[in-house]
C-alpha positions as CSV (number, residue, x, y, z in Angstrom):
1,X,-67.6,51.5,128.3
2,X,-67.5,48.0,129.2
3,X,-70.0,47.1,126.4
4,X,-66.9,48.6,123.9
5,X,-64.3,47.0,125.7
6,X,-65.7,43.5,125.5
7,X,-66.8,43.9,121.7
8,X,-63.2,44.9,120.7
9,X,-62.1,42.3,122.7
10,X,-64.8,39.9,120.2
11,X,-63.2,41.2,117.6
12,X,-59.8,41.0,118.3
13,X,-60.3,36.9,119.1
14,X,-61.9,36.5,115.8
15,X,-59.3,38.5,113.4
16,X,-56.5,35.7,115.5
17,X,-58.9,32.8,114.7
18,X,-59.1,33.3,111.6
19,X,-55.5,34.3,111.1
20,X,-55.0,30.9,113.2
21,X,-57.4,29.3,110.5
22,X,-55.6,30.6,107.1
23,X,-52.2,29.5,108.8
24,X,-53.1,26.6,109.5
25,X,-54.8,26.0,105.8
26,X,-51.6,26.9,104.1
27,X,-49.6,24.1,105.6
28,X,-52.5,21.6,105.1
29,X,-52.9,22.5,101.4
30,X,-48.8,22.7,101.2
31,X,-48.6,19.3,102.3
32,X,-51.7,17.4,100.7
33,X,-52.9,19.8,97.8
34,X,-56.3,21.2,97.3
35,X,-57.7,17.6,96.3
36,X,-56.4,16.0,99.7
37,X,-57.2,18.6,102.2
38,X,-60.4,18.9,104.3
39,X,-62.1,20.9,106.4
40,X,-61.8,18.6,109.0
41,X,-58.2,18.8,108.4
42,X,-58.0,22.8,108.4
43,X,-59.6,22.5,111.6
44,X,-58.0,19.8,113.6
45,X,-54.8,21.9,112.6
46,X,-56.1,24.7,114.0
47,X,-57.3,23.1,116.6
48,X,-61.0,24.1,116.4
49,X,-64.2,22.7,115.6
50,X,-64.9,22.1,112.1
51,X,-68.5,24.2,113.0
52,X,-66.3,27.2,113.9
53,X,-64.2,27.2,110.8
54,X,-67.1,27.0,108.9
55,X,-68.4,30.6,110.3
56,X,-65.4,32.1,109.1
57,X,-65.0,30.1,105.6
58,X,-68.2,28.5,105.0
59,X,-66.4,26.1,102.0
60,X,-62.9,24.5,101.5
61,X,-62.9,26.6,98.0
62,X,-63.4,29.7,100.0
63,X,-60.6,29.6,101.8
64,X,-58.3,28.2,99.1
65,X,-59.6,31.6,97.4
66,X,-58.5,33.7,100.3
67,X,-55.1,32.3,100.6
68,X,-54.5,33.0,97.3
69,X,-55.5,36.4,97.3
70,X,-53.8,37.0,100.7
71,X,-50.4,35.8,98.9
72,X,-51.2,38.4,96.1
73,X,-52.0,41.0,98.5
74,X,-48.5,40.8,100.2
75,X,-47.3,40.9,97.5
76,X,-44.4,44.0,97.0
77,X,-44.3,43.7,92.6
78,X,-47.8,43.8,93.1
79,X,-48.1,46.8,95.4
80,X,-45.4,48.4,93.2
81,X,-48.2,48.2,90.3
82,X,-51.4,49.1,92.0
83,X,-49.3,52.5,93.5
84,X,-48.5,53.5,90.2
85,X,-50.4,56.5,89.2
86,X,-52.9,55.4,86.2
87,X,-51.8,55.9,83.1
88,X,-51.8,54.4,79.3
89,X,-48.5,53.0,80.1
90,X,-49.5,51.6,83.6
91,X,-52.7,50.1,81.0
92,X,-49.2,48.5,78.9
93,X,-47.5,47.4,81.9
94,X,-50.2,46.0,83.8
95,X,-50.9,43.8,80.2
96,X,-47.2,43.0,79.5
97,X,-47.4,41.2,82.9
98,X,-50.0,39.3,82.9
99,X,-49.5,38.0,79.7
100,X,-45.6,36.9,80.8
101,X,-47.0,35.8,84.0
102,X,-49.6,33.1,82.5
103,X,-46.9,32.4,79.7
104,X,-44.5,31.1,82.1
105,X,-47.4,29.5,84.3
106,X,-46.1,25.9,83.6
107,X,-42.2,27.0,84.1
108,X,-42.4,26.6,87.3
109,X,-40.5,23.9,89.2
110,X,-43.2,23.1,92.2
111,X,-46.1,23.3,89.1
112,X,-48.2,25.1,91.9
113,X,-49.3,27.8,88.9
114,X,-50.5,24.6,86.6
115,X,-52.3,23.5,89.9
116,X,-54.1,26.3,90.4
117,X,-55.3,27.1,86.9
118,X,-56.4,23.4,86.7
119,X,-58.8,23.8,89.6
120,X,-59.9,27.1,88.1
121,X,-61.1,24.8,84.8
122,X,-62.1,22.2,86.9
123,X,-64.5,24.4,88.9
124,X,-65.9,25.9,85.6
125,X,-66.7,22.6,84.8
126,X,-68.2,21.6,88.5
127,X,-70.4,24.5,90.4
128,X,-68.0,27.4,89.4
129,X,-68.0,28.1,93.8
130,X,-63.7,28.7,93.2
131,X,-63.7,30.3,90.2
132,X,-66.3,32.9,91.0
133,X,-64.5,33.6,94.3
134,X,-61.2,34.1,92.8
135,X,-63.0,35.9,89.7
136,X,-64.2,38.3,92.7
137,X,-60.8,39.0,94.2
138,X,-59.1,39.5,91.4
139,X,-61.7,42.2,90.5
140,X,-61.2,43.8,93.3
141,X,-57.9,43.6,93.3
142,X,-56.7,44.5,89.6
143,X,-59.7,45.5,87.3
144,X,-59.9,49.1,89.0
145,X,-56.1,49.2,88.4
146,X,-57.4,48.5,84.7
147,X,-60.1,50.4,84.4
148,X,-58.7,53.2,85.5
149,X,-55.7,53.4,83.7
150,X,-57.4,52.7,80.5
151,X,-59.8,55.7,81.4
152,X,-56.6,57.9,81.6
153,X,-55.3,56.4,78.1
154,X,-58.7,57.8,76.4
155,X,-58.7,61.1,78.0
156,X,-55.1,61.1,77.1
157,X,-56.1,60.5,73.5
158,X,-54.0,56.8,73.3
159,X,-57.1,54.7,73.2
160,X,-60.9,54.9,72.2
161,X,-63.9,53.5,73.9
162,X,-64.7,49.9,72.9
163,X,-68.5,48.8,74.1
164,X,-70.1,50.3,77.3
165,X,-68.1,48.0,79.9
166,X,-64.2,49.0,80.2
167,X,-64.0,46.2,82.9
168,X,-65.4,44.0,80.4
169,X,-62.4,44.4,78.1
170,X,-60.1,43.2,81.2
171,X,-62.1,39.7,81.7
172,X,-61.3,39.3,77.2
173,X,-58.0,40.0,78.2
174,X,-57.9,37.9,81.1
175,X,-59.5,34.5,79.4
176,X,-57.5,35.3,75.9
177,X,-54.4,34.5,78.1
178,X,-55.7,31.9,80.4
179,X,-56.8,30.0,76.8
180,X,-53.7,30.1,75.8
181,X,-51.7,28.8,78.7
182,X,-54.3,25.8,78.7
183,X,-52.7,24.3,75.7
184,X,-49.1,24.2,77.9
185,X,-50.8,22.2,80.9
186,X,-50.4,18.7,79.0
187,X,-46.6,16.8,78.7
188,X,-47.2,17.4,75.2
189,X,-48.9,21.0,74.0
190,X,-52.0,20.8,72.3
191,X,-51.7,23.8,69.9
192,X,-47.9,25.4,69.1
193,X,-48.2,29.6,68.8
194,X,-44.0,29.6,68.0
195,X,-41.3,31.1,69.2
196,X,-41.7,32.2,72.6
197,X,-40.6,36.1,72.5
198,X,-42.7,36.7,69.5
199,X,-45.8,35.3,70.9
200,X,-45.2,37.2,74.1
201,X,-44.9,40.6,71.7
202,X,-48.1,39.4,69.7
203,X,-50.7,38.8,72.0
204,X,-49.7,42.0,74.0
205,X,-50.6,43.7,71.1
206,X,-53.7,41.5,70.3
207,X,-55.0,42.4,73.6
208,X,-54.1,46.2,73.4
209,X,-55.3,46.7,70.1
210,X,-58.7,45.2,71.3
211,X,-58.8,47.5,74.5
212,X,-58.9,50.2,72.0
213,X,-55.1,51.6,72.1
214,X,-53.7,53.0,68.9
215,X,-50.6,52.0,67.2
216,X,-48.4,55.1,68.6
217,X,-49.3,54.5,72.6
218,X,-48.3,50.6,71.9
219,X,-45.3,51.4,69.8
220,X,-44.0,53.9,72.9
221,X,-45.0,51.6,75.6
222,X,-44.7,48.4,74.8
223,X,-40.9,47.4,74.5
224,X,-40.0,49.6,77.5
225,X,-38.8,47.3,80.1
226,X,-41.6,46.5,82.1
227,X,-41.8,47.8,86.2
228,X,-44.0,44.9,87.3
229,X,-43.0,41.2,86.4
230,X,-46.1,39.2,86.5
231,X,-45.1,36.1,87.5
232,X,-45.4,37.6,91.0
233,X,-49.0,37.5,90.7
234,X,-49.9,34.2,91.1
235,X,-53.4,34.9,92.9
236,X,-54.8,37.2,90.2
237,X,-53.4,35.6,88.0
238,X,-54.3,32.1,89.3
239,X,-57.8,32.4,87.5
């Protein structure tokens, strides 16, 4: 009894450390940016040791990646998405937002979304350590939501099977998008699509065409006024 006591007890001081440990990150990368924050930084805030930090986040990128995902995961538009029942036009929905989400990525006033995708590129450049991590938790987090739905649109008769991999078709989704809000990061665009509602309407249907929906399921779906707005998914959509 006193063996399950004190283990509880273990692992009630490590779930606060580490909560101690993320909040103490978030203000640290707030004020000085992924670039200018340390580990040694995380940790004096949270007053630890820098050793102790390190067994709960092993790299700065790690928990950068976790913070996102944690800010995703609280997320209610999100939640509101995930709880829907899967369907072909959950499959239009979840699309439609992501698409508006990473169209409007450089809108933002703070530029926190251009940040973030920059140090997604950067890291595909470098080791890959924070893109792989976020690639994971977004996985996690929104590919089932995909996959499944786009399982429900085939049996439903809306789509047809594309290759062996559904999940597969969310990561061409995924990097079509992130692409294309690459050539917004610089003052002045590299590559003009046009008008901002038609491109919006166009690649939605670029994407859903190539997930293997037909022309009826997008037609019905795709101008209904979308349930989830996007640009409240900064972490999966970070990447």
């Amino acid at each position: 009894m006193l063996t399950h006591v004190t283990m509880s007890n273990l692992r009630m001081t490590s779930d606060l450390r580490r909560e101690l440990i993320l909040n103490a990150a978030k203000q640290c990368f707030a004020r000085y940016g992924f670039a200018g924050t340390t580990t040694k930084s995380v940790a004096a805030a949270a007053s630890i040791s820098e050793a102790l930090l390190f067994k709960h986040f092993p790299t700065k990128s790690a928990l950068y990646a976790e913070i996102l995902a944690e800010a995703c995961q609280a997320d209610p538009a999100l939640h509101r998405l995930l709880d829907r029942e899967p369907s072909t036009e959950t499959l239009v929905v979840l699309i439609r937002g992501m698409v508006d989400h990473f169209l409007n990525a450089s809108a933002s006033p703070d530029q926190q979304e251009a940040q973030r995708l920059r140090l997604m590129i950067s890291s595909q450049l470098d080791d890959g350590e924070f893109a792989r991590l976020l690639y994971e938790k977004i996985r996690d987090l929104i590919g089932r939501a995909f996959t499944a739905s786009l399982e429900c649109a085939i049996a439903a008769g809306d789509a047809v099977p594309v290759g062996r991999e559904p999940l597969n078709l969310f990561w061409f989704a995924h990097h079509t998008v992130l692409m294309m809000v690459l050539t917004k990061l610089p003052s002045v665009p590299t590559l003009s699509y046009g008008a901002a509602p038609g491109l919006e309407r166009q690649i939605c249907e670029f994407i859903l065409r190539g997930v293997g929906l037909n022309s009826a399921a997008i037609a019905l779906h795709l101008d209904k006024q979308p349930v989830f707005n996007a640009a409240h998914t900064s972490a999966a959509e970070s990447a």
